[in-house]
VOPAGU-2260 file (C-alpha; in pm, 1 decimal, decimal comma):
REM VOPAGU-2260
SITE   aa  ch    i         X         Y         Z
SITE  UNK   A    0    6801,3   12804,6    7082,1
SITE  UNK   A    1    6669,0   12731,0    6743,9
SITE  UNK   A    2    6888,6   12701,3    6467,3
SITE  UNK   A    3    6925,2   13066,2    6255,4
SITE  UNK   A    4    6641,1   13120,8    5974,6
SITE  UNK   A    5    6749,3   13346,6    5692,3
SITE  UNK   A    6    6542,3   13541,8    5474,3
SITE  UNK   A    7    6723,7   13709,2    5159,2
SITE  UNK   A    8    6475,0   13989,1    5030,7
SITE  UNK   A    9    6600,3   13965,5    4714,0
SITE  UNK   A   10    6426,4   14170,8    4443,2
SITE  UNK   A   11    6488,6   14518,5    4594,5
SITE  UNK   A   12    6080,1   14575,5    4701,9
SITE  UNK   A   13    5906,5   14872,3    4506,4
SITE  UNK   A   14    6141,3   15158,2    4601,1
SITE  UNK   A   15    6470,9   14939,4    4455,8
SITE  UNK   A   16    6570,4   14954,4    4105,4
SITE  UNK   A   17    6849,7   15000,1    3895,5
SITE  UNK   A   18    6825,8   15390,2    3891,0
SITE  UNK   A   19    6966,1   15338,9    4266,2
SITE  UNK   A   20    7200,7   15004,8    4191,5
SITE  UNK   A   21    7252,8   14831,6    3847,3
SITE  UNK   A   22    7311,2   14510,6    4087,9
SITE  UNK   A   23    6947,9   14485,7    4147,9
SITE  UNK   A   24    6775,2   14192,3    3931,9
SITE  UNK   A   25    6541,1   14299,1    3698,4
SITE  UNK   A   26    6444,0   13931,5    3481,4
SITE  UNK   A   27    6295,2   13619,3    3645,6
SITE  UNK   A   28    6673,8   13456,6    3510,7
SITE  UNK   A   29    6839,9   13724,7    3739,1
SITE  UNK   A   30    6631,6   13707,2    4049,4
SITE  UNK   A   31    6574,4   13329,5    3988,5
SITE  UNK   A   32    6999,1   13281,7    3988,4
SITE  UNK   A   33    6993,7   13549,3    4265,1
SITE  UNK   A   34    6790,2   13348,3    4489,6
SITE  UNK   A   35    6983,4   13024,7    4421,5
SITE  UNK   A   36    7318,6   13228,5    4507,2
SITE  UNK   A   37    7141,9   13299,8    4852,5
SITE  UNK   A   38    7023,2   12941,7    4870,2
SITE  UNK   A   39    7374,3   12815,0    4843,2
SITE  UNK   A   40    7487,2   13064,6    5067,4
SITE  UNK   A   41    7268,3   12986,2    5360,4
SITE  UNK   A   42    6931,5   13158,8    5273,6
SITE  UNK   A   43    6662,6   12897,6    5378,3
SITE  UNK   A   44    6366,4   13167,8    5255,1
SITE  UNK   A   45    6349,0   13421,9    4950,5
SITE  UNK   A   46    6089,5   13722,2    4987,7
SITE  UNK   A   47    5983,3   13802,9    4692,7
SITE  UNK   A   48    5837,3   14111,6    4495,9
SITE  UNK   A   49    5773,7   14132,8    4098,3
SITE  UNK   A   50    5972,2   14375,2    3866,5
SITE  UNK   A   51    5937,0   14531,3    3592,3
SITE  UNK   A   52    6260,7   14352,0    3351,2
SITE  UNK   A   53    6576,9   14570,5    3258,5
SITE  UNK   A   54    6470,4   14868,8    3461,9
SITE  UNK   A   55    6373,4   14703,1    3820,2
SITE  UNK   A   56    6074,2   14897,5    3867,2
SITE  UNK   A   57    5730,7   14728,1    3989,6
SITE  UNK   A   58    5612,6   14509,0    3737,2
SITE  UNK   A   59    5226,2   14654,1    3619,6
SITE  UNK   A   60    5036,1   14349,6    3623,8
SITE  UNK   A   61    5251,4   14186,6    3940,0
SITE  UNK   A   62    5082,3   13796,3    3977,4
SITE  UNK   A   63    5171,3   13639,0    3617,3
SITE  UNK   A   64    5572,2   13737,3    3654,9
SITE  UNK   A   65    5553,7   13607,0    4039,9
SITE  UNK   A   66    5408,5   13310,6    3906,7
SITE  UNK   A   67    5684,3   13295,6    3658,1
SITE  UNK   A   68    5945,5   13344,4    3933,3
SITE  UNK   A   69    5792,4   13078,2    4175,7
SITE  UNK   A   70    5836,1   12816,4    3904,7
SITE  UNK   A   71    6177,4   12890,1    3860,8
SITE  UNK   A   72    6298,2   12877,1    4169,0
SITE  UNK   A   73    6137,3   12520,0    4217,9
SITE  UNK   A   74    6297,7   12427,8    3959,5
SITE  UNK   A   75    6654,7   12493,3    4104,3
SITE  UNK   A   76    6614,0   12479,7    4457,5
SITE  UNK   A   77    6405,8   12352,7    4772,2
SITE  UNK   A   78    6431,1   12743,1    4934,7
SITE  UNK   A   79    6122,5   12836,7    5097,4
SITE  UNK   A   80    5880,7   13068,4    4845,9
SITE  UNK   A   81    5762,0   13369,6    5051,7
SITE  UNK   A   82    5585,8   13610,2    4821,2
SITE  UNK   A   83    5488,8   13985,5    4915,1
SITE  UNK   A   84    5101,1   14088,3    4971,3
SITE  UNK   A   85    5239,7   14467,9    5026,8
SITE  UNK   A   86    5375,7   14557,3    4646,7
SITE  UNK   A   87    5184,2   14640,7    4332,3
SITE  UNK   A   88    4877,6   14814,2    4465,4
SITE  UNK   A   89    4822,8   15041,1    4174,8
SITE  UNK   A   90    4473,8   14896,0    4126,1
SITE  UNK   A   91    4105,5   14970,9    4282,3
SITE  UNK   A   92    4006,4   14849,3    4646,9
SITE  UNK   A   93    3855,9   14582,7    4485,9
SITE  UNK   A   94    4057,2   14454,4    4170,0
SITE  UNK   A   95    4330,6   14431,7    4467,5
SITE  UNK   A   96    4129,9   14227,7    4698,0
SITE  UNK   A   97    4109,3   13974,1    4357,1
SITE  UNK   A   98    4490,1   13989,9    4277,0
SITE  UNK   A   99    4573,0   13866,7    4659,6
SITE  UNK   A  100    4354,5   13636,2    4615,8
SITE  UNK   A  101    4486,4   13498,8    4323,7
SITE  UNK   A  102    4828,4   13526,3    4482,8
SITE  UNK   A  103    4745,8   13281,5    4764,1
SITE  UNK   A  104    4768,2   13036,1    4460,8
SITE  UNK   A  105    5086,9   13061,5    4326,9
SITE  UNK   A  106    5300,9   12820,0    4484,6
SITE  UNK   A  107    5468,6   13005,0    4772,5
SITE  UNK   A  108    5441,1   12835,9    5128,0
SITE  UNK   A  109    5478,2   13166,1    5280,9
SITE  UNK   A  110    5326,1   13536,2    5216,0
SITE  UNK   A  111    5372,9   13858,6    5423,6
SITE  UNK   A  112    5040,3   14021,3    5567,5
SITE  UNK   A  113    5120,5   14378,3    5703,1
SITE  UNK   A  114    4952,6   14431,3    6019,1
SITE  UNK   A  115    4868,0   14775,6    6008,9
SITE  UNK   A  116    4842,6   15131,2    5813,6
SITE  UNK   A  117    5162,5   15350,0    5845,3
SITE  UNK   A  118    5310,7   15677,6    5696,0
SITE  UNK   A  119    5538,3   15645,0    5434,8
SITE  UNK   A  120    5898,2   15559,7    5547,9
SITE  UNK   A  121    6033,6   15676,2    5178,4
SITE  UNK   A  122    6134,2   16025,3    5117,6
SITE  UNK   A  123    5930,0   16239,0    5018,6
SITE  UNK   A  124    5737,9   16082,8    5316,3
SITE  UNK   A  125    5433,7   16138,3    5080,1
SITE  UNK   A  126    5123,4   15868,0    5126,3
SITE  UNK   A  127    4984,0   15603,9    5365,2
SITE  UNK   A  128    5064,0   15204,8    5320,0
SITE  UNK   A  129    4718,1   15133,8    5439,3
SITE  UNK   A  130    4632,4   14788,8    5538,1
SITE  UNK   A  131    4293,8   14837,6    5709,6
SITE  UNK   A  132    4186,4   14557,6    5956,7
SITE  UNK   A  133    3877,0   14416,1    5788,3
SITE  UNK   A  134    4136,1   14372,8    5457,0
SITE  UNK   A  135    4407,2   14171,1    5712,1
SITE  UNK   A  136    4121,1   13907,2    5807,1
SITE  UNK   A  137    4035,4   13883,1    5463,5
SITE  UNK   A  138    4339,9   13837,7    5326,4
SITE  UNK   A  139    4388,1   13621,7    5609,3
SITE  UNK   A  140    4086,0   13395,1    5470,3
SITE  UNK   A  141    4228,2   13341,2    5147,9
SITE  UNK   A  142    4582,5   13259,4    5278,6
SITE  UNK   A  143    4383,0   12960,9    5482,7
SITE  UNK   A  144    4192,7   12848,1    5207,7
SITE  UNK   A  145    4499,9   12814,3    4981,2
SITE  UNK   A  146    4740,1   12657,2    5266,0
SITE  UNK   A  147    4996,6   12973,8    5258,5
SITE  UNK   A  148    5110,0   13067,1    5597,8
SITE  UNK   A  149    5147,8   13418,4    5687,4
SITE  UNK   A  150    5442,1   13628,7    5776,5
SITE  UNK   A  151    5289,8   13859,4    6022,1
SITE  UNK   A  152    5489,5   14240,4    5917,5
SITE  UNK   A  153    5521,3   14472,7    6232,9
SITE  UNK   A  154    5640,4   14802,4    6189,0
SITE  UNK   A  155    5488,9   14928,6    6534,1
SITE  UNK   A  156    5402,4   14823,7    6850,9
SITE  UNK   A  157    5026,9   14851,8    6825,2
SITE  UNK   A  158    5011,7   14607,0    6518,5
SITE  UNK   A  159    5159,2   14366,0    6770,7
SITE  UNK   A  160    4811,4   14453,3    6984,0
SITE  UNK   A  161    4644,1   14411,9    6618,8
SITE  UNK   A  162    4806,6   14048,5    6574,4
SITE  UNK   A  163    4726,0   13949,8    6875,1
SITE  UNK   A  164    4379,0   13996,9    6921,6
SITE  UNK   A  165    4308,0   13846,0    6529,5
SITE  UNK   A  166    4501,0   13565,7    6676,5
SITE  UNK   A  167    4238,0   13532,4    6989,0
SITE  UNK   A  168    3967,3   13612,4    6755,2
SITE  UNK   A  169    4095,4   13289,3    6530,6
SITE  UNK   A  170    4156,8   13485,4    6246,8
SITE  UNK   A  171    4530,0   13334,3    6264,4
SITE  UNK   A  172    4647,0   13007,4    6373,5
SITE  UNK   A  173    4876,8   13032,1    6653,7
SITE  UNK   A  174    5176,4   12985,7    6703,3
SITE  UNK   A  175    5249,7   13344,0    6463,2
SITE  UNK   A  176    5513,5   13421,1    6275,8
SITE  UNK   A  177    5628,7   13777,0    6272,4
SITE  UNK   A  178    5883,5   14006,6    6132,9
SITE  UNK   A  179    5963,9   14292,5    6297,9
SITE  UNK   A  180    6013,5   14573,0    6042,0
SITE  UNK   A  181    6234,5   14861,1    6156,5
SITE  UNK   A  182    6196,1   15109,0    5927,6
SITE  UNK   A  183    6286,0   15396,4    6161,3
SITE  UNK   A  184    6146,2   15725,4    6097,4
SITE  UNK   A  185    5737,2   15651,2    6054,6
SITE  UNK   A  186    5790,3   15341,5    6252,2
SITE  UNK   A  187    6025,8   15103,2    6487,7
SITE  UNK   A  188    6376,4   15297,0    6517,8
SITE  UNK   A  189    6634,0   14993,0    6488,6
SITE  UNK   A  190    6724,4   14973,0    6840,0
SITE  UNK   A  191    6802,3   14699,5    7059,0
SITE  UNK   A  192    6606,4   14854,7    7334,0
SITE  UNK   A  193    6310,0   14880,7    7088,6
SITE  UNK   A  194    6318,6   14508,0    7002,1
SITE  UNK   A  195    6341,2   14378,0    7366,2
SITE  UNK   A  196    6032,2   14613,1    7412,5
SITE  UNK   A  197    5869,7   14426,5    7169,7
SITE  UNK   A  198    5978,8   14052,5    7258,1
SITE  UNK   A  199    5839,2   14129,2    7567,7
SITE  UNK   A  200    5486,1   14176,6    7420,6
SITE  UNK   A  201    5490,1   13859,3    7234,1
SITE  UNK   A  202    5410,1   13501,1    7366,0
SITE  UNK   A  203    5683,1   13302,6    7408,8
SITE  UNK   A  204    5639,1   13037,8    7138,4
SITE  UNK   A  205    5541,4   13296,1    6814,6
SITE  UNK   A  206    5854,4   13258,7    6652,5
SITE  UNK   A  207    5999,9   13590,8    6506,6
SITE  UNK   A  208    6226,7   13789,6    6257,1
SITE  UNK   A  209    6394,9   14112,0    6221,0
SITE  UNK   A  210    6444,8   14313,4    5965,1
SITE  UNK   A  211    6603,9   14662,8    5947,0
SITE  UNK   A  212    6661,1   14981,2    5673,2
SITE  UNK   A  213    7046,6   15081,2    5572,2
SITE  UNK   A  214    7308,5   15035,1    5764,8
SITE  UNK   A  215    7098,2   14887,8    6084,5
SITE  UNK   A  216    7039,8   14563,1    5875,1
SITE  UNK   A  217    7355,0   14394,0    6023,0
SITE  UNK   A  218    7381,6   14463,7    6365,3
SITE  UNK   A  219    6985,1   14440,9    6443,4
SITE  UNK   A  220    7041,0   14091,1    6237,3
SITE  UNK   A  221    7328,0   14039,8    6521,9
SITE  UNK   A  222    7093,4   14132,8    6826,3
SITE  UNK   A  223    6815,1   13905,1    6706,7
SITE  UNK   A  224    6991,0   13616,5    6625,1
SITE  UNK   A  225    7143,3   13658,4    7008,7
SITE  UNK   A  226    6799,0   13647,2    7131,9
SITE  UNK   A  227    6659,6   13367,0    6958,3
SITE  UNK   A  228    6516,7   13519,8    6667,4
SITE  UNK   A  229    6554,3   13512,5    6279,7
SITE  UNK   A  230    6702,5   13739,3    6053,2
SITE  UNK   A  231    6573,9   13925,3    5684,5
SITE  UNK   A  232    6835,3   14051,3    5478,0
SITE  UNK   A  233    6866,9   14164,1    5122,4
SITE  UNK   A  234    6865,7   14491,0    4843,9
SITE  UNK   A  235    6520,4   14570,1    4965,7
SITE  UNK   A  236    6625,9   14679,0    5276,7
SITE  UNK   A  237    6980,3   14794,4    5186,0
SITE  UNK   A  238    7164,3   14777,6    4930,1
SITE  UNK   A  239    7572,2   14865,9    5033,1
SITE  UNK   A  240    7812,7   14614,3    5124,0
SITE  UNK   A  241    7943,5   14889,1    5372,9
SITE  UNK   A  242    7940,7   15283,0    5385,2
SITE  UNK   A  243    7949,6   15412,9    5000,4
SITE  UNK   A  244    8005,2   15058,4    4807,2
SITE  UNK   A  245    7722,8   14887,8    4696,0
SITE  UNK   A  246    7686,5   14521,9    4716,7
SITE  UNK   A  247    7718,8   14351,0    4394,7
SITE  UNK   A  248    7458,0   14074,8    4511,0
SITE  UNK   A  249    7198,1   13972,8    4791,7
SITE  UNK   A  250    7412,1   13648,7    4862,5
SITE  UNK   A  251    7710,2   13920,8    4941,0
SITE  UNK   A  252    7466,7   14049,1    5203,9
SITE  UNK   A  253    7357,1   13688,8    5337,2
SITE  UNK   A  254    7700,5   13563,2    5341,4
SITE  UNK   A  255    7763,1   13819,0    5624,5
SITE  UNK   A  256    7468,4   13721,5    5818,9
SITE  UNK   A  257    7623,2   13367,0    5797,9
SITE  UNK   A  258    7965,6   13505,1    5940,0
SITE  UNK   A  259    7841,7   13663,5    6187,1
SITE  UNK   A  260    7593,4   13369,0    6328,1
SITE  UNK   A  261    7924,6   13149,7    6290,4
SITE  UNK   A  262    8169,7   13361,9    6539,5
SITE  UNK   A  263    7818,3   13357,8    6795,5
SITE  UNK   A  264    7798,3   12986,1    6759,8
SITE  UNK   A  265    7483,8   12975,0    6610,4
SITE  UNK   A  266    7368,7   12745,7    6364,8
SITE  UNK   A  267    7270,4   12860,9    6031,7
SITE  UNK   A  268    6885,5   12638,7    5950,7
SITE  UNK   A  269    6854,3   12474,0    5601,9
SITE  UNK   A  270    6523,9   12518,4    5398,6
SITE  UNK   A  271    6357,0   12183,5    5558,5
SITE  UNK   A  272    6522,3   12291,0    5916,5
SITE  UNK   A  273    6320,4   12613,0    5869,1
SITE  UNK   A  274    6011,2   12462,4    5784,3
SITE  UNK   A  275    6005,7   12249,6    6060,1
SITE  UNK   A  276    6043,2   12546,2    6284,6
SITE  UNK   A  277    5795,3   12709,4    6085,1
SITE  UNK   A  278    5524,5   12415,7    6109,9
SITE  UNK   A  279    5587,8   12406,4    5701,3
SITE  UNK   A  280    5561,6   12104,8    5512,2
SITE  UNK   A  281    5883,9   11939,0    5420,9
SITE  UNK   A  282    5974,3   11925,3    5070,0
């Protein structure tokens, strides 16, 4: 068993901001000393989305503040940079496709690439997160050109299907990385039985990740790291420390994570142990 990869989602995704927790950061000083408390606490990746400062809403014009935060970070720590392709699509089909592509060049050494369309998981349950397959081998291009490998988002079974067959196609370099995303209602429910379903549809050297909404984040995080895989935690997937207290920061939430991989045994990966499992670079 490979050591334990950690992934501390750390600026709270679009949904998160401080109208639901003032502990969310807001500033590239917050989220870059946020990161570096989940670097010291045994994060080996940050995931990273851009805000808007003092309110923690998506930032408008999203690539100059992730380029701010990348540079940051570097600056303080040798975490691995994993920056979203899924937030700030308030522009046109086509301004969009130029913004990812700009992204690719940022700095990161990992970006997620959502593998399929899906309903809303967000209440009112309102909209589509389309992510058509012509745009996935696109994006997919870019991400090549600029040396960023992609994290492979699956928030059904089929996109597994999807990966798989832009992996045959050589749209993707195999071995994948994927994160399961179980988001429950419009997609995975956060189930052990659901995640064995989908190991079983994988090959057996893609190496993998779970992530899950709420109060599923820690025990999925528990199954997976049982079964070999990797584990995504953080304020944009839930932000209490337990039922009615919010967590006061994302390293509160990783520090668990480490606890619990510590009473299984399991050894918690540094950034350069992850990229090596990865097929990263080593810093």
């Amino acid at each position: 068993m490979s050591k334990l990869i950690i992934t501390a989602a750390v600026t709270g995704g679009e949904p998160v901001s401080r109208e639901m927790t003032p502990h969310v950061p807001c500033s590239a000083e917050e989220i870059t000393e946020e990161t570096v408390r989940c670097w010291e606490a045994g994060a080996s990746i940050v995931h990273l989305h851009a805000k808007e400062p003092g309110t923690g809403k998506p930032a408008p014009d999203p690539n100059p503040v992730l380029k701010e935060y990348v540079g940051m970070i570097r600056d303080r720590c040798d975490i691995i940079l994993n920056v979203t392709t899924g937030g700030g699509r308030r522009a046109s089909a086509e301004a969009l496709d130029e913004m990812i592509r700009e992204r690719c060049y940022l700095g990161q050494e990992i970006s997620s690439m959502n593998m399929g369309s899906v309903n809303s998981w967000v209440r009112p349950f309102a909209g589509t997160f389309m992510n058509q397959v012509p745009t996935i081998e696109r994006w997919a291009g870019y991400m090549r050109e600029a040396g960023v490998k992609p994290e492979l988002e699956i928030y059904d079974t089929g996109m597994i299907n999807t990966a798989k067959m832009l992996a045959e196609k050589g749209v993707f370099d195999e071995p994948l990385h994927i994160q399961f995303v179980m988001i429950g209602s419009t997609g995975f429910s956060p189930t052990p039985k659901a995640l064995l379903y989908s190991l079983d549809q994988i090959p057996e050297d893609w190496t993998w990740s779970v992530c899950a909404m709420g109060r599923s984040e820690l025990p999925m995080g528990a199954v997976a790291m049982t079964l070999g895989g990797h584990v995504r935690v953080g304020f944009e997937d839930n932000i209490y420390l337990k039922r009615g207290v919010l967590a006061e920061s994302n390293a509160q939430l990783v520090e668990r994570i480490v606890t619990i991989a510590e009473a299984l045994n399991i050894e918690v990966a540094k950034p350069d142990e992850a990229r090596r499992i990865l097929g990263l670079k080593c810093a």
